[in-house]
N, C-alpha and C positions, 0 to 999 in steps of 0.2 A: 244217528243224530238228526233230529228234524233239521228242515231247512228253517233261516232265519224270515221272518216277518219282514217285508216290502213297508218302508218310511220313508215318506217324502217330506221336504223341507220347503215351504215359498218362503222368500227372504233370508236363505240362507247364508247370503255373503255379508247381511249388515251384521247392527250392533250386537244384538241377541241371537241372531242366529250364526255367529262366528262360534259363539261360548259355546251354545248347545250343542253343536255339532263337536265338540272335541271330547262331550260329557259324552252322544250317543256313540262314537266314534270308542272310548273309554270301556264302554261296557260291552260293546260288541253283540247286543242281543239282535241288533236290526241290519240289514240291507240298506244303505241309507242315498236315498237320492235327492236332488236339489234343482227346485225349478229355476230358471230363469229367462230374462226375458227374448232373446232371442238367437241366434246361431253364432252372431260375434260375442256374443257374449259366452257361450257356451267355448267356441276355440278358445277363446283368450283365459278362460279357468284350463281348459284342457293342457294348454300348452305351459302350463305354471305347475312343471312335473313334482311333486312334492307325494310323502305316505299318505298324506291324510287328502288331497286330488285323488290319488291313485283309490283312494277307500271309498270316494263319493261319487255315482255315476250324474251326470250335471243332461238335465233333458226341456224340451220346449213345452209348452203348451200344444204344439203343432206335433211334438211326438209322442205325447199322450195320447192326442186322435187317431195317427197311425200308426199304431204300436202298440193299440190295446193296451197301456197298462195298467196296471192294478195293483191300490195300495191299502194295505193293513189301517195302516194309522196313516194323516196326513197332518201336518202341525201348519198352522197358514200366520206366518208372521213378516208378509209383502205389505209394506207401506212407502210410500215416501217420507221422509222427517217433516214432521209438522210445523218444527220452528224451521225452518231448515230457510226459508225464503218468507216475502213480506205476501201476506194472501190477497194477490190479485186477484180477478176471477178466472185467469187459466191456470194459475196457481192452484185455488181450488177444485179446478176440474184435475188435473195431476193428483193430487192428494184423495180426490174421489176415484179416480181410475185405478191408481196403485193400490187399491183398499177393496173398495167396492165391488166394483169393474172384472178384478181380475180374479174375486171370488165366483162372482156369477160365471167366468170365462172357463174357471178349470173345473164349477159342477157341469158346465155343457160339454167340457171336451170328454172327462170322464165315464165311460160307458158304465161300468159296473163301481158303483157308489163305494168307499172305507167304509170298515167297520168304525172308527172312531176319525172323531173331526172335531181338534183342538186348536183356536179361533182365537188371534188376539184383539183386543178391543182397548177403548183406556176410560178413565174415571173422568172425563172428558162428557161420559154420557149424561152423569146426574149435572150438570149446567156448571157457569162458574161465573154468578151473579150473586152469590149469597153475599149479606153485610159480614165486614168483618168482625163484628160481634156476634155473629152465630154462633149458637150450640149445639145446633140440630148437627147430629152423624148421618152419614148416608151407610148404609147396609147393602148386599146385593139386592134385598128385597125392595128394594127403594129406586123412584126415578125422581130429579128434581121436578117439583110444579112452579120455582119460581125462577126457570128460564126467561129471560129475554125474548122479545117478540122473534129472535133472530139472533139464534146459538150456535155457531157454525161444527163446533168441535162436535155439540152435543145432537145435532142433525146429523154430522159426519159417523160417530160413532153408533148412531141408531141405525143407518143404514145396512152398517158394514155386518153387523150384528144380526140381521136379518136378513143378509147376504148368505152369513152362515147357519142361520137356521135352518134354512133350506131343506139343508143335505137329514135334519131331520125326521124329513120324508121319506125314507128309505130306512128307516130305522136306524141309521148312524145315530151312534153315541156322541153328542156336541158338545164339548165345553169351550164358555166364553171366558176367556181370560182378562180383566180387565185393570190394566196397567195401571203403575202410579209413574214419578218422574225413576227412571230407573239408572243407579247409584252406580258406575262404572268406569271403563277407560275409552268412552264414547256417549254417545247419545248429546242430550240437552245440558249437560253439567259438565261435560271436558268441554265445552265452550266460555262455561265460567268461569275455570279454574285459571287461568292467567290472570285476568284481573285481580284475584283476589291472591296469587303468588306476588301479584307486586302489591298488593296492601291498599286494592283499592275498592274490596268487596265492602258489602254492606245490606242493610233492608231495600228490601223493592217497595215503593209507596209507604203506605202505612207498615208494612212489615206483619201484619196482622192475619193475613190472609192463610187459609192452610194449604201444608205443602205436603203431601202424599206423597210415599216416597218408600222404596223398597231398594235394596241391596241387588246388585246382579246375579251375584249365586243364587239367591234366593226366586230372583224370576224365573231363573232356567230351572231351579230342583222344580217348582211350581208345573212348571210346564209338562219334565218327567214323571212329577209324583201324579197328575193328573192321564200322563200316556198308561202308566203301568195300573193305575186302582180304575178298574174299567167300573166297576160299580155307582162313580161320580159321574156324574152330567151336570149341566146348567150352569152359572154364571160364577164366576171366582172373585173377587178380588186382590188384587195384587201390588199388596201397599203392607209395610210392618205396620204393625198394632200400635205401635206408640204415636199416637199423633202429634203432628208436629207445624211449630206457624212459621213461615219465610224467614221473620226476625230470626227468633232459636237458631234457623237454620244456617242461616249467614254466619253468625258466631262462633256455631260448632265448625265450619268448615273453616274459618279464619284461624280457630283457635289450634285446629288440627294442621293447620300449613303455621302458625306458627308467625301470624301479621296480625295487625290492627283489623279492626271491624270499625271504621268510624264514618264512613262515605253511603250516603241514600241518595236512592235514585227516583226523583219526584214520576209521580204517575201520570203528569204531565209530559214529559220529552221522551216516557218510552210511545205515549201516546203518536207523541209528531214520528218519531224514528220508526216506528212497526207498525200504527195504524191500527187494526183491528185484532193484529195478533198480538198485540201487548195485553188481552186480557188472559192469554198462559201464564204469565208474571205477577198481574195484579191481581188476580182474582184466583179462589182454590174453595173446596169444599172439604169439611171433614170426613175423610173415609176409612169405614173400619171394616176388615176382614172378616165378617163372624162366618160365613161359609165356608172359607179356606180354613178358618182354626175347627170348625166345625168337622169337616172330613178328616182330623186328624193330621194337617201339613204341618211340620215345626219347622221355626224361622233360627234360620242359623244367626242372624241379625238384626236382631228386634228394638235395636238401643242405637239413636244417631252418632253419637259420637262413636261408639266400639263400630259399626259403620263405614266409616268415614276415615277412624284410624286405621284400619283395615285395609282399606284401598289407599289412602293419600298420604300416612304418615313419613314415607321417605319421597314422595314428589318435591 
């Protein structure tokens, strides 16, 4: 019986990489290891005796260097949460180090390069200044031109992107994975869901704006269906096909808990309350999948509400 295939996980204790790991964990085809950040952190998984600890060997950047090792596939989904805090400018350095930073750090620690290097990114890249009356779709083939003199998400997500291009230099195989708001029991959306359990959700600004937006299962099959079809490379996106505007949104998720949708939130006081991060809420571009439906991926969740009832309808 061959030995299994060496996979490593960065970010494997957040939102998206708790799921994937119990999906790779599932099929048993990999060896599965998980970076993190440094030796307290390592005992403190270690010491959390559990089957699925016991299945994952948990290692440093510092014992990649001495210890030689060497992985098949490596999936890189180490970020800080973007809404997660108001972006200062050490803010922003955090949010570039957790991304950037510590891509460049594990292609140096890395002596003998993966064969495959699957790279998340988000839709953050094509800008998110367009008017709400826009028609124009973004595609993978597409970068926005009508950025802002000064786009931080979309600077941020260029870099990271070419953090991971890097690796190929070596002939690794790269896919960019590039995220929409992702639909689950964490992230950017179980921060909303209280307000709108008590009946106080509603449109952000105009309401107008698009919301991109993909199911959890659906990011993580994305992720496997792109480890396993070694023949894909290049950029994914990762948002269902139905596009959808903030308004719509609010409604289906109000409609799905089963409250009122009647409360907006002027563009103004998220302005004062967040400051430069309020344009994650008021601002959104149209983005369609045509490379991920094109590689053959099917979306187990392509319809907001079946969605949303899926995950929230007994919350």
């Amino acid at each position: 019986m061959p030995s299994k295939a060496n996979l490593l996980i960065t970010g494997i204790t957040g939102f998206i990489g708790t799921e994937l790991q119990k999906k790779l964990l599932e099929c048993g085809t990999y060896t599965l290891f998980g970076l993190v950040r440094n030796e307290e952190k390592k005992r403190s998984l270690l010491n959390r005796s559990s089957p699925k600890n016991d299945a994952i060997t948990y290692i440093t950047l510092q014992d990649i260097e001495n210890k030689k090792y060497y992985f098949d596939t490596i999936i890189n989904l180490a970020g800080e949460n973007i809404a997660g805090q108001r972006w200062s400018e050490k803010r922003k350095h955090t949010l570039y180090s957790s991304r950037v930073t510590l891509t460049e750090q594990l292609y140096s620690a890395l002596e003998t390069k993966p064969k495959h290097f699957i790279s998340m990114s988000a839709i953050g890249i094509y800008g998110a200044k367009e008017g709400a009356k826009s028609k124009k779709v973004y595609d993978e083939n597409h970068v926005s031109s009508q950025k802002s003199s000064y786009d931080f998400p979309a600077e941020l997500c260029q870099a990271w992107e070419n953090s991971a291009q890097a690796f190929s230099r070596h002939e690794t195989r790269v896919c960019i994975v590039r995220l929409g708001v992702v639909l689950g029991y964490g992230g950017a959306l179980q921060k909303m869901l209280p307000a709108f359990k008590m009946g106080l959700g509603g449109k952000i600004a105009s309401g107008k704006q698009w919301m991109p937006w993909i199911h959890i299962d659906d990011a993580t099959n994305l992720i496997l269906f792109l480890v396993e079809n070694q023949n894909q490379k290049g950029i994914f996106n990762a948002v269902a096909p139905q596009p959808t505007r903030q308004e719509f949104f609010a409604k289906a998720l109000a409609k799905t808990l089963h409250r009122p949708c009647y409360l907006a939130t002027p563009k103004w006081l998220l302005d004062i309350i967040f400051g430069e991060m309020a344009s994650l809420l008021t601002h959104g571009v149209r983005v369609y999948p045509s490379r991920t439906l094109a590689a053959g991926f099917l979306f187990k969740h392509d319809r907001l509400l079946d969605a949303l009832h899926n995950l929230y309808s007994k919350s």
